[in-house]
C-alpha positions in Angstrom: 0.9 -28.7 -35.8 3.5 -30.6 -33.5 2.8 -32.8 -31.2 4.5 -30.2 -28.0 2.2 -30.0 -24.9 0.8 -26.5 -24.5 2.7 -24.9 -22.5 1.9 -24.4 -18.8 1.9 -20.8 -17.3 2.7 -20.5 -13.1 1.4 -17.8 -11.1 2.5 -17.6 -7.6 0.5 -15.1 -5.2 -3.2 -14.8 -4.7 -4.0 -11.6 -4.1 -5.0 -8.8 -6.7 -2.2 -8.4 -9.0 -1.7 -12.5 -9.0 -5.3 -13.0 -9.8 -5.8 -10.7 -12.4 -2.6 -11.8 -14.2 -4.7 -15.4 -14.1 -7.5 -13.5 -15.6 -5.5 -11.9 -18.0 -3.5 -15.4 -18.9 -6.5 -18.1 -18.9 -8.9 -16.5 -21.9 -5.7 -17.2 -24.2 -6.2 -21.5 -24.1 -3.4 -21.7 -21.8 -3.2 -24.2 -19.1 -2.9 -21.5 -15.8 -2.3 -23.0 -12.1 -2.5 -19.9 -9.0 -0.6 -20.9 -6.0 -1.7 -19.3 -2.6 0.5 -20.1 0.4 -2.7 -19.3 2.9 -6.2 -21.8 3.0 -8.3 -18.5 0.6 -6.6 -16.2 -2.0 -7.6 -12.3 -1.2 -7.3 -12.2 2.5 -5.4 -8.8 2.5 -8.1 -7.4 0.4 -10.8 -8.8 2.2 -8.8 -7.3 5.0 -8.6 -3.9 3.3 -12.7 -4.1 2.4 -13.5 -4.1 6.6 -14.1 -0.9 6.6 -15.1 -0.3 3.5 -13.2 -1.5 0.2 -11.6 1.4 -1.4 -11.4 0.1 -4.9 -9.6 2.8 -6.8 -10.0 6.8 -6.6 -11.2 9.1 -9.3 -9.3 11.6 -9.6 -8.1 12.7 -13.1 -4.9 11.8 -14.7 -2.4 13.2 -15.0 -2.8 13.7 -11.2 -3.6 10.4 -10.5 -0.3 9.2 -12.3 1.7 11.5 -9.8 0.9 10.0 -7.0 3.0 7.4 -7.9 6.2 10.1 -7.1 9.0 9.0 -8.7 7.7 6.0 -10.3 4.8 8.0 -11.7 6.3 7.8 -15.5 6.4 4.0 -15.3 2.8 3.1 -13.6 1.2 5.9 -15.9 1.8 3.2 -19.2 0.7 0.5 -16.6 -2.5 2.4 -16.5 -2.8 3.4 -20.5 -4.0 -0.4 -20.6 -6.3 -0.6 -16.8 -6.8 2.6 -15.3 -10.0 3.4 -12.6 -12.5 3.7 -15.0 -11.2 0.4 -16.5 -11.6 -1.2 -12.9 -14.9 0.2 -12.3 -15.9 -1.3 -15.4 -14.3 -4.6 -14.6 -16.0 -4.8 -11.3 -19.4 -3.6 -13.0 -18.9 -6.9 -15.4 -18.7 -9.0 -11.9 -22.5 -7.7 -11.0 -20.2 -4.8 -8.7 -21.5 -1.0 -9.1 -19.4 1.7 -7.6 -19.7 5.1 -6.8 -17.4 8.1 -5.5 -17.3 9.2 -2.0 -17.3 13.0 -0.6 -13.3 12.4 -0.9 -13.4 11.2 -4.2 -12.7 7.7 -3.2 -14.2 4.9 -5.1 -16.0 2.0 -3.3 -18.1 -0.7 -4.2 -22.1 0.4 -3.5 -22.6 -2.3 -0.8 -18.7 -0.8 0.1 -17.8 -5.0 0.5 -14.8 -7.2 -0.7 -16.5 -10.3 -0.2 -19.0 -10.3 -3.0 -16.6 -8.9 -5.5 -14.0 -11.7 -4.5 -16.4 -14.2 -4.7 -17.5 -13.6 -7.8 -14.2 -13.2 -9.3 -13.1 -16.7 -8.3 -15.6 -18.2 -9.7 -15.6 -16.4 -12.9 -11.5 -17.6 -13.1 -12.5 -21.3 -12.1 -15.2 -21.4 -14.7 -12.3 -20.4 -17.1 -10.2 -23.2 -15.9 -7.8 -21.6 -13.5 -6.5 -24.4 -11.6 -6.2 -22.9 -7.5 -3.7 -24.9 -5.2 -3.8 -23.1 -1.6 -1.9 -23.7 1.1 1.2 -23.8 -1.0 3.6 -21.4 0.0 6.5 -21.0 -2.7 10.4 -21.8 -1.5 12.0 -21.0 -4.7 13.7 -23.1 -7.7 15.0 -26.5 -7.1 18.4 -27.8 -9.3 16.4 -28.3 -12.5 14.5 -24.8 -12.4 11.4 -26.6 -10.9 9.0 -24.4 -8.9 9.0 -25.7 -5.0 6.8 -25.5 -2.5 5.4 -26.4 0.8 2.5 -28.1 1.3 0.4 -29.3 4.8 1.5 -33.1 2.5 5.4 -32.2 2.5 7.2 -30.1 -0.3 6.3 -30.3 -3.7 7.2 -29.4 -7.4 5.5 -28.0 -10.3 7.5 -27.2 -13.8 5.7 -24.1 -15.7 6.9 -23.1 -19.0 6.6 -19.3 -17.3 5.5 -18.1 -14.2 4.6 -14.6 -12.7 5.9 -14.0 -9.2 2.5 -11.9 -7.4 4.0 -12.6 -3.9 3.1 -9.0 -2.2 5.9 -6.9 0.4 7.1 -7.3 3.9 3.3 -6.0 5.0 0.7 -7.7 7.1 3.3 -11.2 7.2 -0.1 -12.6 8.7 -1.8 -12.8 5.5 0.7 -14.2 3.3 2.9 -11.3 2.0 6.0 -11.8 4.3 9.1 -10.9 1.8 10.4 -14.1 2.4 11.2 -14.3 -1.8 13.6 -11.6 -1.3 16.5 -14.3 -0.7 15.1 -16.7 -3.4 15.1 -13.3 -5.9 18.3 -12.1 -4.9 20.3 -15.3 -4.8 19.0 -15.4 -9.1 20.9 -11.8 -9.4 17.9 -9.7 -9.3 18.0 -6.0 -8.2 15.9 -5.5 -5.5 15.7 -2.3 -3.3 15.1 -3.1 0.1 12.0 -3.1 1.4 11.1 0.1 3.5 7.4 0.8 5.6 5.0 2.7 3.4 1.8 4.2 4.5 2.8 4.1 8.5 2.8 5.4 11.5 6.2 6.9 12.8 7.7 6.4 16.8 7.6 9.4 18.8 8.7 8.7 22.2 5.5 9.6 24.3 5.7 10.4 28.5 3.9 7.4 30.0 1.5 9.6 30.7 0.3 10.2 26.7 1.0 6.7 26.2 -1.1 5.4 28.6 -4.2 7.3 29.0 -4.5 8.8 25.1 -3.3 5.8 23.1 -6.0 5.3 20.6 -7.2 9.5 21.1 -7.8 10.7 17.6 -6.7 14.6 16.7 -8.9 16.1 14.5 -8.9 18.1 12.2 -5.4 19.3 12.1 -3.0 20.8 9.6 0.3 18.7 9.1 3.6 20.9 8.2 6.8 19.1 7.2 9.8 19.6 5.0 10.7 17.0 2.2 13.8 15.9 1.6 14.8 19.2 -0.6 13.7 21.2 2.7 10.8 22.7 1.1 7.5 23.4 3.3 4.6 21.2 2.6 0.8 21.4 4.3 -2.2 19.2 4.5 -5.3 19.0 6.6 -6.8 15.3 7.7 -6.6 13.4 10.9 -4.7 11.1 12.7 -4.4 9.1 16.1 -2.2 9.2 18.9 -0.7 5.5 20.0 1.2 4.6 22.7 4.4 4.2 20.4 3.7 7.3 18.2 1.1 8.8 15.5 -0.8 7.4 12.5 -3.7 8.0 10.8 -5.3 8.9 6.9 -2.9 12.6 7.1 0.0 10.4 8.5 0.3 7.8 5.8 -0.4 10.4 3.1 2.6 12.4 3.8 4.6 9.0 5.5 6.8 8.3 2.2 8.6 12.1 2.7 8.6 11.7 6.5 10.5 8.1 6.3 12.6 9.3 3.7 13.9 12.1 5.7 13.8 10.6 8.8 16.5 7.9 6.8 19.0 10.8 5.6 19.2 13.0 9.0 18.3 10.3 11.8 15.2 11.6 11.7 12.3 14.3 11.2 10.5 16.9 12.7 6.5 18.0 12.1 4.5 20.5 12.8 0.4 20.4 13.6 -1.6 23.3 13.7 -4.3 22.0 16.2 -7.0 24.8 16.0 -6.7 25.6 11.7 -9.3 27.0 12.4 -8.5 30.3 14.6 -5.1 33.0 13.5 -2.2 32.7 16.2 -3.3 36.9 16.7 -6.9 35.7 18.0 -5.4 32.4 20.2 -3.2 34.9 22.2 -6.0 36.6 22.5 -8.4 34.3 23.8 -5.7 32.8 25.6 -4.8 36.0 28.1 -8.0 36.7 29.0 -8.2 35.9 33.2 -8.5 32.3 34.1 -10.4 33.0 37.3 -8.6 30.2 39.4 -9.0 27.2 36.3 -6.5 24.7 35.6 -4.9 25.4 32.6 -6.5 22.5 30.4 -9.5 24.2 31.5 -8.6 27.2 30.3 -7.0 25.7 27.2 -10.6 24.3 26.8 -12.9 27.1 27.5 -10.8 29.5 24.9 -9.6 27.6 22.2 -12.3 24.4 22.2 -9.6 21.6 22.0 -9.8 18.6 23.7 -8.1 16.9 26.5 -6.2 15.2 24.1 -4.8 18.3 21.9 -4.1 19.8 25.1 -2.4 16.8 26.7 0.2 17.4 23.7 0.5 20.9 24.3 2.1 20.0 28.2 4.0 17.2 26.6 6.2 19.8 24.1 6.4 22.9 26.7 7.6 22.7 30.2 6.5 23.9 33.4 7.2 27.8 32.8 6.3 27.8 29.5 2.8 26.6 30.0 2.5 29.5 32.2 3.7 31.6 29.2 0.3 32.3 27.2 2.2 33.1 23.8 4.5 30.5 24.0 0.8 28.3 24.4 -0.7 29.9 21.5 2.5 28.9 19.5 2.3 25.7 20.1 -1.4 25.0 19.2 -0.7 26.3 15.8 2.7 24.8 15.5 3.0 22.0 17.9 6.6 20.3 17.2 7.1 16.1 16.9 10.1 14.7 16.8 9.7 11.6 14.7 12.3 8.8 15.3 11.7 6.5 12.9 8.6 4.9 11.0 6.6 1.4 12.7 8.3 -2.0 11.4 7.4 -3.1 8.1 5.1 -5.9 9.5 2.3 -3.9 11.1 2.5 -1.3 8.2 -0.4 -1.0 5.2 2.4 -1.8 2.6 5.8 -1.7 1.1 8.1 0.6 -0.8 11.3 -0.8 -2.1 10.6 -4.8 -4.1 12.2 -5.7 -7.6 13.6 -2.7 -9.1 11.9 -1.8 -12.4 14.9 -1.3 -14.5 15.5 -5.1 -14.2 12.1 -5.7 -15.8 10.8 -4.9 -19.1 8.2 -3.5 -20.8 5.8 -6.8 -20.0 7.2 -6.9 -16.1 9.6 -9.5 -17.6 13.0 -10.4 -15.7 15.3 -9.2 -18.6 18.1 -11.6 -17.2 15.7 -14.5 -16.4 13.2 -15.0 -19.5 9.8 -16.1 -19.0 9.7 -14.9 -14.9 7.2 -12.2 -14.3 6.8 -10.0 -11.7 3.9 -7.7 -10.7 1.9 -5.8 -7.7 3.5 -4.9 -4.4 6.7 -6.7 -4.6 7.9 -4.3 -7.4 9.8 -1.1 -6.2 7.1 1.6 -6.3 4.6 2.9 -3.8 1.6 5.3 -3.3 -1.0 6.9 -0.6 -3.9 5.0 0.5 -6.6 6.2 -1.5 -7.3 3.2 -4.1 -3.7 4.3 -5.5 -2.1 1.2 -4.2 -5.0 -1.2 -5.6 -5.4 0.5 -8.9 -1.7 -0.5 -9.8 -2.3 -3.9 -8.4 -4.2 -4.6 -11.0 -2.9 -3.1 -13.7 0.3 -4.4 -13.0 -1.2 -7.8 -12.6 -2.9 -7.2 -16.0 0.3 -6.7 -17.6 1.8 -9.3 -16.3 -0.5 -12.0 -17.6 -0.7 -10.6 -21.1 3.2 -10.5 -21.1 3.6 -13.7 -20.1 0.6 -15.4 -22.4 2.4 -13.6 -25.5 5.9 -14.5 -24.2 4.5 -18.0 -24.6 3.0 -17.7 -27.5 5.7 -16.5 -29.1 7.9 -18.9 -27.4 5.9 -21.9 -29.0 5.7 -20.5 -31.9 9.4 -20.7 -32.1 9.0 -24.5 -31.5 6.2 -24.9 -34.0 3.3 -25.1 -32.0 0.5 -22.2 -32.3 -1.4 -21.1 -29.4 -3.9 -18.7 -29.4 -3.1 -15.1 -29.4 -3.0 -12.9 -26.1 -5.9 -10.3 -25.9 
């Protein structure tokens, strides 16, 4: 053997996909340092865990695969090597049982991030992970050192490799603020801009919505909307009114065709049936018998059972002499019309669509024209529903990642006649 230092692999990003690529990386006898611009790696998923950590979801492949839309080819070979019942067994081997929800959700049995995180860290310092936080990367200096600043000034590290785990344009609060998209871009890397994913979209409310019903949820309901080819879609859930909009589980799971659409004709139009429950025939019905002097939200009340709320919505989209119009009434509880303008800003949305474009990676998440820089989790140009979707590739993307880069090393050495052990 030659003398040569073993090499040193970089991972930048401590969050899922950037800590699982250290997992993957330190059994292999290589030398791996995790950067973390924030004081604590994991804070958006200890953020996600509040109310309740939604690991991963178990429904079956192929399905799961599509919920990945477009990019569902690509993440399904992501998740040949980690899919849910490889993350439940992961977490099971960190002392964290899981079990399915009535949704078919998967959450840890005490449904906290905290103990799982905790135990994870440890497990990767025990391995010799090397953590430097509060170092928030700034790019490449003039000799192809990493740089960073630090609460001392800036600083340098040289890695051999590194893997970029540095999140989207979400939740800027916790770390994952886009800000490499200049440092990426000025390298000649393909990046699709980054878009809001799993949102809430602008409406336009009357003061008077905005005011007194912001925070009202509307529940359950029955979402109709066209995709982008114009064909009808429907799904039950709930959302929430807010003073700029709507939002909620049903919004973000249909929010990728709504901001899509609202992107190629200025914007979108959806449809709630509030009462799923009762036929348009029986609502005109109920709806002209006499109303004995009552306001019309107490009528509205009294013979369909919505609340103030749905039928706060119902005088927002008809005007004065159509409320008075019982059939025109009726239609709109079961198709109540909302313009959508355009989806929240990127920073107060659950994540990111758009990141490094996958076609200028390859089969290890490799930068084709940048050897030995990796890329993985929510910076790369795929998104899905809430649901333990976006989590799921997270890791598996972080888990390929880490292998890539350990065997791009290895092989790397190899070449200079030094032998390191063999990635897993």
């Amino acid at each position: 053997m030659s003398n040569l230092p073993t090499p040193t692999l970089a991972i930048i990003g401590g969050g899922p996909a950037g800590l699982m690529a250290a997992e993957a990386a330190c059994g292999t006898g290589l030398p791996v340092h995790l950067f973390e611009a924030k004081g604590s790696v994991g804070r958006k998923f200890l953020i996600a865990g509040r109310g309740g950590l939604n690991l991963t979801h178990s429904e079956p492949r192929p399905n799961f695969d599509g919920r990945y839309r477009e990019r569902a080819n690509d993440i399904a070979t992501w998740l040949d090597s980690f899919d849910a019942d490889a993350l439940r067994a992961w977490a099971r081997g960190l002392g964290i049982d899981t079990f399915v929800g009535s949704s078919g959700r998967v959450f840890p049995t005490d449904r906290k991030a905290a103990p799982l995180l905790r135990g994870w860290v440890h497990r990767l310092k025990v391995a010799g992970v090397q953590f430097h936080v509060q170092h928030r990367w700034l790019g490449w200096d003039a000799n192809g050192a990493l740089r960073f600043a630090t609460p001392s000034g800036e600083a340098s590290f040289t890695a051999d490799a590194t893997v970029l785990a540095l999140g989207g344009g979400s939740w800027p609060q916790l770390g994952s603020d886009g800000a490499w998209v200049d440092a990426l871009t000025a390298r000649g890397i393909d990046i699709a801009p980054l878009q809001p994913a799993n949102c809430g979209f602008d409406i336009g409310w009357s003061d008077f919505i905005a005011n007194k019903f912001a925070g009202a949820p509307l529940k359950p309901v029955i979402a109709h909307w066209p995709d982008i080819d114009n064909t009808t879609h429907a799904l039950q859930g709930e959302c929430v009114l807010t003073e700029h909009g709507i939002e909620g589980s049903l919004i973000y799971a249909i929010s990728a065709e709504l901001r899509d659409r609202i992107a190629r004709n200025g914007e979108a139009t959806l449809h709630l049936d509030l009462v799923p429950g009762r036929t348009l025939e029986r609502l005109q019905n109920d709806l002209a018998k006499p109303r004995n002097g009552r306001s019309l939200g107490e009528h509205l009340r009294r013979q369909t059972g919505i609340d103030a709320a749905k039928a706060a919505l119902v005088f927002e989209v008809l005007d004065q002499p159509a409320q008075q119009d019982m059939t025109q009434v009726a239609g709109a509880l079961k198709s109540l019309p909302l313009r959508l303008l355009r989806p929240r800003p990127l920073a107060e949305t659950i994540s990111t669509a758009g990141g490094v474009r996958l076609h200028a990676l390859d089969d290890a998440l490799m930068v084709k024209q940048h050897p030995g820089l990796f890329c993985a989790g929510e910076m790369l140009d795929w998104e899905a529903p809430t649901g333990g979707y976006l989590l799921t590739a997270c890791f598996a993307s972080g888990l390929r990642a880490g292998r890539g880069a350990a065997k791009w090393l290895q092989t790397s050495n190899q070449v200079r006649g030094k032998v390191t052990p063999v990635c897993p």
